[in-house]
N, C-alpha and C positions, 0 to 999 in steps of 0.2 A: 560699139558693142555688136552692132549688126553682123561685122566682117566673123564674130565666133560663133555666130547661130547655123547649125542646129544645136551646137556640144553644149552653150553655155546661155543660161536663160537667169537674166534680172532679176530678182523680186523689185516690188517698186519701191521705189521711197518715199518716207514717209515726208518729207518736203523738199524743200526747194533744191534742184541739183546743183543750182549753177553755186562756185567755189571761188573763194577769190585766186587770183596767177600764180601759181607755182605753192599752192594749197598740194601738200603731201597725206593722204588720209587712208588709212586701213583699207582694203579690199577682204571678204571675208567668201572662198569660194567652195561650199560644201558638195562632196562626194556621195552618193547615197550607196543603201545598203541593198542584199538582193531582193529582187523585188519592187525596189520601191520606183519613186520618179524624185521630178523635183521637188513636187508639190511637200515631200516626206519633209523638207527640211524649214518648211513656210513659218512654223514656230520659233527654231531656233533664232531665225535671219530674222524675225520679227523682233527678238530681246537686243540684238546687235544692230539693229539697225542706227540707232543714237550712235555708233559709236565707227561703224566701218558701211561702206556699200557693200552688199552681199547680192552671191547670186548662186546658182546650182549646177552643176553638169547634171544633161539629160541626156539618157543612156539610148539609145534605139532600140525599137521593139515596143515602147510606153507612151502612154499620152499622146501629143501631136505626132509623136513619129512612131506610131506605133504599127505604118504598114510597111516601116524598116525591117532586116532581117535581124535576130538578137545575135549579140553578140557572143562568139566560139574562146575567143582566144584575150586574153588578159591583158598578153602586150600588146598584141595589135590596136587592143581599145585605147591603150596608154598612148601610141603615136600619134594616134587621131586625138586624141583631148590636150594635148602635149603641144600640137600645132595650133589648135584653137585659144588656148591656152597664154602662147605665146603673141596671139594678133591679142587678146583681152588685156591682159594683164597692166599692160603702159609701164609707168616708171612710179608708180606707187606700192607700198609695204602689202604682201597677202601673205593672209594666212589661209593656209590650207587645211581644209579638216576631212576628213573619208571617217565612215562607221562601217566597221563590220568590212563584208566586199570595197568597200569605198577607200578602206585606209588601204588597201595592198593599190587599188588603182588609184590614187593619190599619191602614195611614195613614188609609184611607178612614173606617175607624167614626174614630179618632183626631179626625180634621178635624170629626165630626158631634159632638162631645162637647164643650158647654158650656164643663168646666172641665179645664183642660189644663194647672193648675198642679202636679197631684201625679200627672202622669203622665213614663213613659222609653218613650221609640219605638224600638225597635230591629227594622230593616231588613235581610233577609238573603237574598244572592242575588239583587238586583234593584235595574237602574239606576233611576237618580232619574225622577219620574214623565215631568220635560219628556226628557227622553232616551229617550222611549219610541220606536221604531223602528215601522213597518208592517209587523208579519209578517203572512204568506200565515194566511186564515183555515183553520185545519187541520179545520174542520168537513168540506170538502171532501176532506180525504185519506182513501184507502184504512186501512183496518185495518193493514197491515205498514207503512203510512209513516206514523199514530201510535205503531206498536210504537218504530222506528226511532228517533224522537226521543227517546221514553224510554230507548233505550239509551244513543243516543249523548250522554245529559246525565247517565249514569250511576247514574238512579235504582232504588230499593229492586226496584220492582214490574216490575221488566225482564225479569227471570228467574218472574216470575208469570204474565207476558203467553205465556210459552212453552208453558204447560198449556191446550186448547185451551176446557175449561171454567172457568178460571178468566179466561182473557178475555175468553171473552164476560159475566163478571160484572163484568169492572173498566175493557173496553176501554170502555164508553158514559160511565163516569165521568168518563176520561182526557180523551176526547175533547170532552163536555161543558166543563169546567174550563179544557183550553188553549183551545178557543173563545170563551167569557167575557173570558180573559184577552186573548186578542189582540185583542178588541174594546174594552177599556180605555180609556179616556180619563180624565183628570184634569179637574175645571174651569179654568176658566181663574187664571191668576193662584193657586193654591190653593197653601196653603200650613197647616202646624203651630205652637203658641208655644212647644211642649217638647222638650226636650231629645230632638235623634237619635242614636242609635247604630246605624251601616250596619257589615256586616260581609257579606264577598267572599272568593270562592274565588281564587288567583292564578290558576290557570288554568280559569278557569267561561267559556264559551265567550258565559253570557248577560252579561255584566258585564264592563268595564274601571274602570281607578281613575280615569277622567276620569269616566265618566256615575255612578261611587259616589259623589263628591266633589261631583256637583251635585245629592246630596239637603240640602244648604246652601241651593239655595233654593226651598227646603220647609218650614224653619223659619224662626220667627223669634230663636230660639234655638241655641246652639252645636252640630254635628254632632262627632263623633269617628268615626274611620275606619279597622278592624281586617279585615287581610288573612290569611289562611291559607292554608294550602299542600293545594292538591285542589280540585278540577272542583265543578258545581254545587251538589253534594252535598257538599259540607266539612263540615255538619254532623252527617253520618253517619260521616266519617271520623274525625274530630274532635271528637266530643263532650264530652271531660272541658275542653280546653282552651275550646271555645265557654261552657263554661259559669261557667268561671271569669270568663271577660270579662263575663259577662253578672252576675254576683256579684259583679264590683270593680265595674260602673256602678254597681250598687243601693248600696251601700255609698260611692263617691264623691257620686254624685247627689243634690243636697239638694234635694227636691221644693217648688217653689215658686222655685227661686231664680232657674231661667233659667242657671243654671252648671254645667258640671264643673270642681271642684277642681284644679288641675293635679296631673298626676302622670304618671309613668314609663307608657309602652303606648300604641300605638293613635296615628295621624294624625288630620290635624285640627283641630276645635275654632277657634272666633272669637270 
C-alpha cells in the first residue's frame, strides 16, 4: 500500500488483515467530491468494511498534503491516480465509486487502466460525460457566490464556509475543484468495458434520469441505474441504503463477465 501513497490512503480495518492464500476479496476505492478529502468518505467505508477493504484517493492541496499545489487540470490528476492506482490495486475485484467531481475522475483513471475486467464503476451524482453542459467557469466568482453554490447543492461544508477562518482555509479548495471540473472534457468517443453503476439523487438539481441513463455510452458493458430520494448530497442522507447497493453489485457482479446477474433493484442494464 505504501508504494500508492500520497494518492491513496487506507481506512483501517476493522480486524484482522491477514487472509488466507489466494483469498480473492473486494477492494472498495472512493473518489471524493470538490472540496472534500478522504476523511469525506470515513462513513461510507465504515458500512463496507465487513464486506471489502476500502480506502480513498487524497487529492493535493488537503489534509496532509495540503502544502501541495491544487490541482488545474482533470486529466493530469487522472494520470497520477491511474499510476498509483495501478501499484494499489493487485489482482483483487475493485469497485470504484467517485461522487460528484470524483465520478468524472474515477471514470477517468478507470479508462487509463489496462485491465478493466475485474473492475465495478460506480458513478454518483453526475450526468454522463457526453451530457456535460457549459457552466459559467466559477474561478471568476466572488467568495459568497462560491459559498452559495455550496449551499444551494446542500453540501457537508456549507455551514463551514460560515466561520470566517475556516473559509478562508476551505474556500480556495472549493473553488479550485469546481474550476477543474467545469473545465472537464471527456475525449472524444471515450468510453469504459466494465460494468457501470450510476446512482442519482431524485431531486439533485446536477442530474436527471435522461443524462444518468446516458452513461450507457460510456461502456461497453451493462449500466444499472439506482435513484434515491435527496438533492446532491443523497449520499450523506443516505448512507446505509447507498451502501447496501453498492454491496449487492459487489456480490451480483462477476468480474470478468461483462454481466449483472438479473435481479430485483435498480434500472437499467443491456
Amino acid at each position: 500500500m505504501s508504494d500508492a501513497l500520497p494518492w491513496i490512503r487506507p481506512y483501517p480495518a476493522p480486524g484482522p488483515a491477514d487472509e488466507p492464500a489466494g483469498t480473492s476479496r473486494w477492494k472498495v476505492l472512493f473518489f471524493p467530491h470538490s472540496g472534500s478529502s478522504a476523511g469525506s468518505y470515513r462513513r461510507l467505508a465504515s458500512l463496507l468494511s465487513g464486506d471489502a477493504r476500502t480506502a480513498c484517493v487524497q487529492y493535493p492541496g488537503r489534509a496532509e498534503r495540503e502544502r501541495e499545489p491544487l490541482f488545474t487540470d482533470l486529466h493530469r490528476l487522472a494520470d497520477e491516480v491511474a499510476a498509483a492506482f495501478a501499484r494499489w490495486r493487485g489482482d483483487d475485484p475493485v469497485l470504484v465509486f467517485g461522487h460528484s467531481l470524483g465520478a468524472a475522475v474515477a471514470y477517468e483513471v478507470v479508462r487509463r487502466t489496462a485491465d478493466q475486467d475485474r473492475l465495478l464503476l460506480a458513478v454518483s451524482g453526475h450526468p454522463a460525460p457526453s451530457r456535460l453542459s457549459l457552466p459559467l467557469d466559477r474561478s471568476t466568482f466572488s467568495d459568497d457566490q462560491v459559498v452559495d453554490v455550496v449551499k444551494q447543492l446542500g453540501g457537508a461544508d456549507a455551514d463551514l464556509l460560515e466561520h470566517p477562518l475556516l473559509r478562508q482555509l476551505f474556500l480556495p479548495v472549493i473553488r479550485a475543484d469546481l474550476s477543474a471540473h467545469a473545465r472537464y472534457r471527456p475525449a472524444a468517443d471515450s468510453a469504459v468495458r466494465c460494468l457501470v453503476l450510476a446512482l442519482m439523487g431524485d431531486h439533485d438539481p446536477l442530474t436527471n434520469p435522461s443524462d444518468v441513463q446516458a452513461w450507457q455510452e460510456h461502456t461497453r458493458a451493462p449500466l444499472r441505474v439506482h435513484a434515491f430520494a435527496g438533492g446532491h448530497f443523497f449520499t450523506d442522507e443516505h448512507p446505509e441504503e447507498v451502501a447496501a447497493v453498492l454491496r449487492d453489485a459487489m456480490a451480483l457482479a462477476t468480474p470478468g463477465s461483462g454481466s449483472f446477474p438479473r435481479a430485483g433493484g435498480g434500472t437499467g442494464g443491456a
